[in-house]
Every structure is written in C-alpha cells, then in structure tokens.
ZAPA-676093 format. One line per 3 residues: number of its first residue (from 1); their letters; for each residue x, z, y of N, C-alpha, C, O. Coordinates in Angstrom, 3 decimals. Layout:
N
NUM	a	X/Z/Y/X/Z/Y/X/Z/Y/X/Z/Y  ...
***
This chain:
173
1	xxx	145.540/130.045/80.678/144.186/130.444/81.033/143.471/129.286/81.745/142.347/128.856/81.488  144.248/128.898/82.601/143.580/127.534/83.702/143.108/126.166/82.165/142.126/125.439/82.017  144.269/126.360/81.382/143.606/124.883/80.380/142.231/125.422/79.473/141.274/124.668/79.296
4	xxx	142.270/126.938/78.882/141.039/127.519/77.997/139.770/126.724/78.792/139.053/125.781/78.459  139.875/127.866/80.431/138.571/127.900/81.341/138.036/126.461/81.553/136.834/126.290/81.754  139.212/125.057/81.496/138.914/123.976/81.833/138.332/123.501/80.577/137.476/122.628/80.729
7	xxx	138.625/123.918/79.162/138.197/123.674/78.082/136.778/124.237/77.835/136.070/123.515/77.134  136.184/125.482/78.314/135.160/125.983/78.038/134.242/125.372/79.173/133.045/125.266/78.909  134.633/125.019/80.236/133.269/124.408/81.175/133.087/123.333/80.974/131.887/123.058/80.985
10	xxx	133.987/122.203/80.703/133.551/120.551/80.510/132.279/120.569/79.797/131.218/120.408/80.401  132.343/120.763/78.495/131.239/120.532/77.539/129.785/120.996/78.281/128.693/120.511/77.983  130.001/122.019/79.290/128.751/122.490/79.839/128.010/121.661/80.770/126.813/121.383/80.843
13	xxx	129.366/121.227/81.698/129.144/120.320/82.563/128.975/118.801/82.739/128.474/118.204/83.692  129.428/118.384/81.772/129.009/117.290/81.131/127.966/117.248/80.596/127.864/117.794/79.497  126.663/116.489/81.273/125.605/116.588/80.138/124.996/115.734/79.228/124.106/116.082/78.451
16	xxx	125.434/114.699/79.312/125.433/114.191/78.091/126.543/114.792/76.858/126.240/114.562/75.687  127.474/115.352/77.077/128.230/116.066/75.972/127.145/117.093/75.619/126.623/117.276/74.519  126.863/117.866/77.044/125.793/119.357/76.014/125.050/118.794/75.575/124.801/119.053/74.397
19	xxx	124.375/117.853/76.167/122.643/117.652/75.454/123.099/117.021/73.730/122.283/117.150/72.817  124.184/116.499/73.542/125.005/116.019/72.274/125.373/117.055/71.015/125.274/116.849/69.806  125.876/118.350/71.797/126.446/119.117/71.041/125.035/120.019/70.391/124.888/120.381/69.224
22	xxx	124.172/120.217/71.454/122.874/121.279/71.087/122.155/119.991/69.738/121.823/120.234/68.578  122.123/118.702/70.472/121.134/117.776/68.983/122.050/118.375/67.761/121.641/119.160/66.906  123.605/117.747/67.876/123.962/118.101/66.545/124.002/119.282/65.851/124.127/119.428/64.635
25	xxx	123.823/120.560/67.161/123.879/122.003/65.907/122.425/121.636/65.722/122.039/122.027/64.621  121.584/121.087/66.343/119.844/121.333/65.707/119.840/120.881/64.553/119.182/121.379/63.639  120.798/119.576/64.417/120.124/118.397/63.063/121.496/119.570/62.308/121.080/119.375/61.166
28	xxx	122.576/120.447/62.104/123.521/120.491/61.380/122.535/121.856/60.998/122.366/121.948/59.782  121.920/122.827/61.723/121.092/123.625/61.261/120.098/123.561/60.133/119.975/124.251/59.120  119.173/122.146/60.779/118.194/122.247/59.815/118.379/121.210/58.630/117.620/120.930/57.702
31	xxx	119.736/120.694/58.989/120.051/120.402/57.343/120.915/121.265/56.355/120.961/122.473/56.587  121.462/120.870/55.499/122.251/121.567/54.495/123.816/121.633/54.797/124.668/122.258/54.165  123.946/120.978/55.716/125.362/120.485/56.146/126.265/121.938/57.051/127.385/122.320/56.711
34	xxx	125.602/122.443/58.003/125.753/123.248/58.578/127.023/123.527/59.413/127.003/123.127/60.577  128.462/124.357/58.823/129.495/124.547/59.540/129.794/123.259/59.448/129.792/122.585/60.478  130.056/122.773/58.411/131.220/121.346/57.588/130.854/120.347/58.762/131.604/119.541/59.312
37	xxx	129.192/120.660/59.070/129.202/118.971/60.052/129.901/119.586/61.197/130.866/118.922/61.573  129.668/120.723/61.885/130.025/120.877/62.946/131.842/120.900/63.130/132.480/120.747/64.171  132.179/121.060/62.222/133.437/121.023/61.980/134.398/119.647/61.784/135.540/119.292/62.076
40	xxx	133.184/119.086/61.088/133.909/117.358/61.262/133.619/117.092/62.537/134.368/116.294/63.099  132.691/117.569/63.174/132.429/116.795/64.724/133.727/117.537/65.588/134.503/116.788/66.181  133.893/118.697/65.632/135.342/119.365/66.517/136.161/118.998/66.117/137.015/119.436/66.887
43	xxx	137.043/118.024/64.848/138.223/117.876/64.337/137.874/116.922/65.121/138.193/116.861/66.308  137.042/115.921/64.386/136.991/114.322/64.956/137.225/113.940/66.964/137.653/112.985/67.612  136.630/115.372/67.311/136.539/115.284/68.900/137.878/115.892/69.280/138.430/115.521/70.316
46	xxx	138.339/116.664/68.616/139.682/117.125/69.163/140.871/115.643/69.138/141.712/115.369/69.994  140.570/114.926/67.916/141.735/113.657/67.394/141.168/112.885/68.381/142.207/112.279/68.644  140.317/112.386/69.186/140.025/111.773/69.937/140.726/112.107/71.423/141.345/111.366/72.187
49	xxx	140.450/113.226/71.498/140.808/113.971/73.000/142.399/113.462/72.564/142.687/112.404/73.123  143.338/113.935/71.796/144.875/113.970/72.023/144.753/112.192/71.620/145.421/111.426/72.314  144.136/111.782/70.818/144.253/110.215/71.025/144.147/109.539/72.410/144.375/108.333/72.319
52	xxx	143.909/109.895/73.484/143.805/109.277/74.672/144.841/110.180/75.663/145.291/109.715/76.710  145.112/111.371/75.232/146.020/112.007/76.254/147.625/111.782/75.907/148.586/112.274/76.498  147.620/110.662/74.479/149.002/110.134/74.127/148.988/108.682/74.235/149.658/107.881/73.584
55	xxx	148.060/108.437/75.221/148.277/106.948/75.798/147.519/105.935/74.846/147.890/104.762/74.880  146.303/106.361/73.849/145.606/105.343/73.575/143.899/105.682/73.622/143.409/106.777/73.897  143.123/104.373/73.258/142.101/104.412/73.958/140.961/103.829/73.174/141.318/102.923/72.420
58	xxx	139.441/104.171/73.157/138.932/103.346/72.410/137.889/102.634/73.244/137.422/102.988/74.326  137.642/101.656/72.587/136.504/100.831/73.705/134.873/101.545/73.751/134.291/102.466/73.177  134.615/100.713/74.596/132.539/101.130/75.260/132.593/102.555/74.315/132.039/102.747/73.232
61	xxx	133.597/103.640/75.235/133.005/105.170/74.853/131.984/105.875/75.328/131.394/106.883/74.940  131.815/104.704/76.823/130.511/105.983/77.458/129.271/104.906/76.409/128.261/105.489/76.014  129.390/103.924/76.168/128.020/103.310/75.335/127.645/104.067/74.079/126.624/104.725/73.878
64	xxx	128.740/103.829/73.221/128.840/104.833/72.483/128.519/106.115/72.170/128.158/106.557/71.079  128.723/106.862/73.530/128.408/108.093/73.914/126.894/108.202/73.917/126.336/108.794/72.993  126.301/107.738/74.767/125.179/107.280/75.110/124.321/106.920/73.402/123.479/107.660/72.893
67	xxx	124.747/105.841/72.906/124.529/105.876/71.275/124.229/106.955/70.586/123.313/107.137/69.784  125.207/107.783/71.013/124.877/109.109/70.020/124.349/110.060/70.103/124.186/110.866/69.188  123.768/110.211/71.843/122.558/110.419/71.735/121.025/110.133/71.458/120.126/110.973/71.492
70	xxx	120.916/108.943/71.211/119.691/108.085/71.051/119.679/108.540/69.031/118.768/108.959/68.317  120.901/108.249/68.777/120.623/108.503/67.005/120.638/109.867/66.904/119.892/110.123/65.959  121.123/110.999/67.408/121.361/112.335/66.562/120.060/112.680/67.312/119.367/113.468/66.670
73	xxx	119.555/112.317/68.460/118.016/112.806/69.340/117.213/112.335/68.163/116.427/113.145/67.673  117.285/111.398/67.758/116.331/110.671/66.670/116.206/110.937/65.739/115.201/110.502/65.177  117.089/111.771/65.019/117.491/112.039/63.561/116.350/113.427/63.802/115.368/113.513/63.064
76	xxx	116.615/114.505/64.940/116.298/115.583/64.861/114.708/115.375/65.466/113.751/115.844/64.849  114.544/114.638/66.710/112.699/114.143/66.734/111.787/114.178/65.385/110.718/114.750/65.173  112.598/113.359/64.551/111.828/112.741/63.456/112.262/113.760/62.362/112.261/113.408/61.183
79	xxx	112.481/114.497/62.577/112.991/115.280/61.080/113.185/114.574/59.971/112.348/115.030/59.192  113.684/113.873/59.512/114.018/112.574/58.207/115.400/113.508/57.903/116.279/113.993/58.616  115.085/113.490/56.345/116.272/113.947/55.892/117.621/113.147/55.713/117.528/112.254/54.871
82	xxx	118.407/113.225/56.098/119.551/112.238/56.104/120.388/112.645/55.426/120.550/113.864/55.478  121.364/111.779/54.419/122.060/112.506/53.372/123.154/113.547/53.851/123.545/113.019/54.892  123.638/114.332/53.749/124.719/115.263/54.452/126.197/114.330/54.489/127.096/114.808/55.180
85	xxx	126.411/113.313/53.931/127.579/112.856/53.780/127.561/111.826/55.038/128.599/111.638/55.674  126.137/111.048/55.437/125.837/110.182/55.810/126.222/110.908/57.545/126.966/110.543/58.455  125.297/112.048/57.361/125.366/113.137/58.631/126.929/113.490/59.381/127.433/113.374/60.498
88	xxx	127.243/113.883/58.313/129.018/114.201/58.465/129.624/113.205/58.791/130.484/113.485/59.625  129.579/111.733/58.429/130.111/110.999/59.003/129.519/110.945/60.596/130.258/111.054/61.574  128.256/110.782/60.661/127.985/110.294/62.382/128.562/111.151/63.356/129.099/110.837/64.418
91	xxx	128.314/112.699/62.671/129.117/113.580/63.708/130.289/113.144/64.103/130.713/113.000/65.249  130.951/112.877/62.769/132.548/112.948/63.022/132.843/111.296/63.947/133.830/111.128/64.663  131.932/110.398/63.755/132.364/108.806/64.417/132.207/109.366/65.682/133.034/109.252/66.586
94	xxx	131.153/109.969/65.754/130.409/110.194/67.699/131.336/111.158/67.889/131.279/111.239/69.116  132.180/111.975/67.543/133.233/112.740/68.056/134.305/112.127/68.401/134.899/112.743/69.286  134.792/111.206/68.092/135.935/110.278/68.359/135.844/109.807/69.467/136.804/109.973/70.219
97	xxx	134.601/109.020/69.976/134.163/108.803/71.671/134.069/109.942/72.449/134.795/110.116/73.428  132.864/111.071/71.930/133.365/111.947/72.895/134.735/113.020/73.244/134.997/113.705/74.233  135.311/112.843/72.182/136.371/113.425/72.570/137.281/112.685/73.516/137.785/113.251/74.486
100	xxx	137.523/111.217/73.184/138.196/110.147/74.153/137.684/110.605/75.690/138.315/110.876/76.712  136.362/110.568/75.402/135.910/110.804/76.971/136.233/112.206/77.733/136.220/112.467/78.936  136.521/112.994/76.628/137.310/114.297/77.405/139.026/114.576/77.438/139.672/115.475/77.976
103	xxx	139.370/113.616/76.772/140.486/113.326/77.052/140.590/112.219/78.347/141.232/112.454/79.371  140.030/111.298/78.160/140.170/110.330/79.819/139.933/111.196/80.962/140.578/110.930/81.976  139.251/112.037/80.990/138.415/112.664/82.149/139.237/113.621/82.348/139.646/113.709/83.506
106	xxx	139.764/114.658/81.324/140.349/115.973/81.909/141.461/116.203/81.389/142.455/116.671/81.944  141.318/115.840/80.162/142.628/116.350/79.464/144.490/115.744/79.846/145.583/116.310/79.804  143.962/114.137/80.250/145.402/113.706/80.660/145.666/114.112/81.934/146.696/113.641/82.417
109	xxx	145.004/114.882/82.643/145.276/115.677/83.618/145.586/116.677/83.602/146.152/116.845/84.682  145.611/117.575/83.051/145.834/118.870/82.450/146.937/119.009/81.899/147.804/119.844/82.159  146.942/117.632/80.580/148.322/117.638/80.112/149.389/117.248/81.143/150.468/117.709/80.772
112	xxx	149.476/116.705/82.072/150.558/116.450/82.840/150.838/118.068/83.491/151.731/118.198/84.328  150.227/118.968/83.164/150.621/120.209/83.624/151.808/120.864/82.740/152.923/121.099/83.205  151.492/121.083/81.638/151.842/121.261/80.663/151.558/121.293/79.013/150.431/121.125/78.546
115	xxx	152.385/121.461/78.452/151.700/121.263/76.621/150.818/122.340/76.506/149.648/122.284/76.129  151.788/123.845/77.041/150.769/124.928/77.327/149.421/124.638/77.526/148.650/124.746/76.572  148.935/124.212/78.850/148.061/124.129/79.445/146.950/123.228/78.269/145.846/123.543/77.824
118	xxx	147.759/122.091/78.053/146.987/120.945/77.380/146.264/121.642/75.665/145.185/121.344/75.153  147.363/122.639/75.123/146.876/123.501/74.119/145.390/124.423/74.372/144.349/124.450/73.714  145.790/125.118/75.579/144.953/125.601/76.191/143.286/125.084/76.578/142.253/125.752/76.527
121	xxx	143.483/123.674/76.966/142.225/122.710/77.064/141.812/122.300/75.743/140.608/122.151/75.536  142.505/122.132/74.980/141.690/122.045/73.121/141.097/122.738/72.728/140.023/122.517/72.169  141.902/124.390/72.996/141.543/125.241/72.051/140.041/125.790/72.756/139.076/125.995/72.019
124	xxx	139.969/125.960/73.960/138.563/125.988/74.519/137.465/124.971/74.527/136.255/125.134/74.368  138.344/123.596/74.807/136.921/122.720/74.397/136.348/122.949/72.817/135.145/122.891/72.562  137.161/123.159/72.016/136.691/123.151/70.236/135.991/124.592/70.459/134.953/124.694/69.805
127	xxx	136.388/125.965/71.392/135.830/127.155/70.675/134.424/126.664/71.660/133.593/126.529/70.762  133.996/126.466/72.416/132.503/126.229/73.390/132.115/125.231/72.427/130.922/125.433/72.201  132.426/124.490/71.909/131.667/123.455/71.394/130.910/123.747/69.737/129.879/123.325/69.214
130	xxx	132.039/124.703/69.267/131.460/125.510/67.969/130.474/126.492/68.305/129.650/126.732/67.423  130.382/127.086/69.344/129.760/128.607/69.776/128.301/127.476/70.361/127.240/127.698/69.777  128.284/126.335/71.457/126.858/125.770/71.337/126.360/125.202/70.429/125.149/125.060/70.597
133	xxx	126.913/124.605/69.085/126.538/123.876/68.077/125.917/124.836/66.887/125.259/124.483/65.908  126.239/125.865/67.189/126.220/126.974/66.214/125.406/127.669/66.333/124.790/128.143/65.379  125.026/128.089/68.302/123.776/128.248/68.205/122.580/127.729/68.613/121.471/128.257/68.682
136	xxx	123.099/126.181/68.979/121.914/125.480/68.648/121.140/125.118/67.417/120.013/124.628/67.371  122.185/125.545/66.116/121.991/125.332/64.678/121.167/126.729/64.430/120.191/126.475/63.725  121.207/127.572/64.639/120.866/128.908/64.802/119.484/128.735/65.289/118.573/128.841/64.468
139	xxx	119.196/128.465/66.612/118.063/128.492/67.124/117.087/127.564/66.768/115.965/127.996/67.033  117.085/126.338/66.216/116.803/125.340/65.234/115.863/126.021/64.058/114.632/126.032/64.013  116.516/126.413/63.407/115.912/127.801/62.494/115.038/128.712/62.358/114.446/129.144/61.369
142	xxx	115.003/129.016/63.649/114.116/130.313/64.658/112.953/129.670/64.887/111.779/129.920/64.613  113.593/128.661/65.529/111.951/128.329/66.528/110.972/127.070/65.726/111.191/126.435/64.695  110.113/127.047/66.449/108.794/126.305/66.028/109.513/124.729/66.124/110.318/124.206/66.894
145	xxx	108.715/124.254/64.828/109.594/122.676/64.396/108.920/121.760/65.596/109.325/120.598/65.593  108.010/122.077/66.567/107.534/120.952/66.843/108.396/121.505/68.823/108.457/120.872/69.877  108.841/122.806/68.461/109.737/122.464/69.752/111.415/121.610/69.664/111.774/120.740/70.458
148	xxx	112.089/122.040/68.717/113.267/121.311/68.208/113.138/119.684/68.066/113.903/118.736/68.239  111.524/119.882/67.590/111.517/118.013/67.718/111.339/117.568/69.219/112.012/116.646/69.678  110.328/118.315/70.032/110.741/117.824/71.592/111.912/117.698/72.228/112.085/116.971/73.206
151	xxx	112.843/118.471/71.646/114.235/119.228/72.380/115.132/117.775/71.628/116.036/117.376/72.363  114.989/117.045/70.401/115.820/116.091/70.266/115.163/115.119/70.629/115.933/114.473/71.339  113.571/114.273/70.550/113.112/113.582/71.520/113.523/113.489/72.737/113.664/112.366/73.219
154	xxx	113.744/114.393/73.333/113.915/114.649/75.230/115.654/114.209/74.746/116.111/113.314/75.457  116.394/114.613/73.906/117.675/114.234/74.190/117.843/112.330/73.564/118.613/111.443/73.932  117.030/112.336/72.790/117.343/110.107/72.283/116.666/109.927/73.907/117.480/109.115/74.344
157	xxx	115.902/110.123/74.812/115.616/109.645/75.926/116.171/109.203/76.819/116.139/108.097/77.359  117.116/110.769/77.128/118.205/111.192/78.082/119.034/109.822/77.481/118.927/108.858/78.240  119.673/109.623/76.506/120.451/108.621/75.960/120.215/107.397/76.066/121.110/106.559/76.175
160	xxx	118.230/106.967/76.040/118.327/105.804/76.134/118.634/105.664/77.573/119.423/104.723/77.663  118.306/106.305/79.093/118.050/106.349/80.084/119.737/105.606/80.561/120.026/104.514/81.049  120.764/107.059/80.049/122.176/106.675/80.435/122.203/105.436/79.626/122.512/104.486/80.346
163	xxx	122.021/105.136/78.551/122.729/103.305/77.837/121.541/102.341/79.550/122.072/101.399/80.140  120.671/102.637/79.814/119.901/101.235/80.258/120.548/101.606/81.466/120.854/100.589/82.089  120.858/102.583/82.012/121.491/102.404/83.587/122.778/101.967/83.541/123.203/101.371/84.531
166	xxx	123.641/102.171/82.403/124.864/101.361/82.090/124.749/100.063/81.966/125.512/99.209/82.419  123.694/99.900/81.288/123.038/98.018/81.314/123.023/97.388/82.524/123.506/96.302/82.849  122.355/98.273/83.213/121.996/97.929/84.718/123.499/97.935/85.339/124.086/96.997/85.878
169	xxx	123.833/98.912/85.170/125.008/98.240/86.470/126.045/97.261/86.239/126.589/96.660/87.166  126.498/96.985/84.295/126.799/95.877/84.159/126.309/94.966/85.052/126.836/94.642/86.117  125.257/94.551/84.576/124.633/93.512/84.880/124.088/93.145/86.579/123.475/92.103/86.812
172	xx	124.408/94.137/87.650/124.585/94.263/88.678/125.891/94.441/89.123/125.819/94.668/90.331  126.970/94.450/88.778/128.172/94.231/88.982/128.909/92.876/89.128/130.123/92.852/89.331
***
C-alpha cells in the first residue's frame, strides 16, 4: 500500500510531470493516436523508472524533461497535426527521462524497501498517470479549442521557464 500511495502522488506532485502528462492526454485526445500514445508513454516511463532503480542512468533528464514540455505544450498550442507515429515516438522518448526522474527521486528509495513495495510504486505511478492522461484526453474533446490551446501554451512556458532557470544556475554555478 505505502509503494501504490507513493506511486499515485508523485505524478501529482511533481509539476512538471503533471503539467506533462495533462499536454500529452490533450495532444493524444485530439489526435488519432489516443490509448496507443498514452500507452507508449507509461511503458516507456515505467522502463525508465526500473532503468535507474537497477543502477543505470540517463543524462540532462531534468533538460530533457523540461524539453518535453516546451514540444508537447507546442504541439497542443498550435494544433498542427503531427503524424501519430511521429507522436508515439515523442511520448515514448520523453517517457524514458521522466520515468528516470521518478526512478532517481523515489523509486530507488522505495525499492530498497522492498520488491513488494517497489511493484507497488509502478503499478500506481502507471495507473495515475493513465487515469490523468486519459482524462486530460477526454477533456480536450469537451472543451473549447481555444482553451486546450491556452492550457498547452501555459504548459511550453512553464517548460521554457524550468529549461532557462536550469541555464541560469548552470551558468551561476
């Protein structure tokens, strides 16, 4: 129970992960792609998460991170149709960082509890992350196109904001 509950709040609390997961159900909604993208993005983020909680690692994940909000905010601002194959891939690349990053952050902590536990932290980060993507894909649908385009505008922002304060403290370090 302690690994589910730790699996279902990260994604919330993390906000560059939520503001990530709501762009991609918007852009997986209002394209043709729908479960399949969201599904390459939870495989790809789950292989990431146990890729770092078995001792390996990938480089500039929070940039990266940060990256993928500036493109999937952008994709869904601009409504441009993007091929579904093209789509499916970005989900699934930008899942590989963020999953790393929830594996660095929580998961190799968790797992030192147990496999239990560490099962437990997957299976909740993947079910919260399908249930906001799903109905951010959902609500995408519903509502007026020129709010979904503010709602991924406001998220490439949020993204450029975190990449330039990462700039900054490089470069002040």
């Amino acid at each position: 129970v302690h690994g589910i509950l730790s699996g279902f709040g990260h994604p919330i609390l993390g906000v560059d992960h939520l503001f990530f997961i709501i762009a991609m159900g918007f852009a997986a909604g209002l394209s043709n792609i729908g479960w399949s993208g969201i599904a390459a993005y939870v495989a790809s983020m789950l292989s990431g998460c146990l890729l770092v909680v078995l001792g390996g690692s990938l480089p500039a994940q929070e940039v990266l991170i940060f990256l993928s909000l500036i493109v999937i905010g952008s994709v869904v601002a601009s409504q441009r149709d993007v091929p579904n194959l093209l789509l499916t891939a970005t989900f699934g690349g930008f899942g590989l960082f963020h999953g790393a990053a929830y594996g660095g952050s929580i998961a190799g902590q968790e797992g030192s509890a147990s496999l239990v536990v560490l099962v437990g932290y997957m299976l909740g980060l993947g079910v919260m992350q399908i249930g906001i993507a799903s109905g951010a894909g959902l609500l995408a649908t519903r509502a007026q196109p020129i709010t979904v385009r503010l709602g991924g505008a406001m998220v490439a922002g949020a993204g450029l904001f975190l990449l330039l304060e990462q700039i900054e403290g490089f470069m002040l370090s």
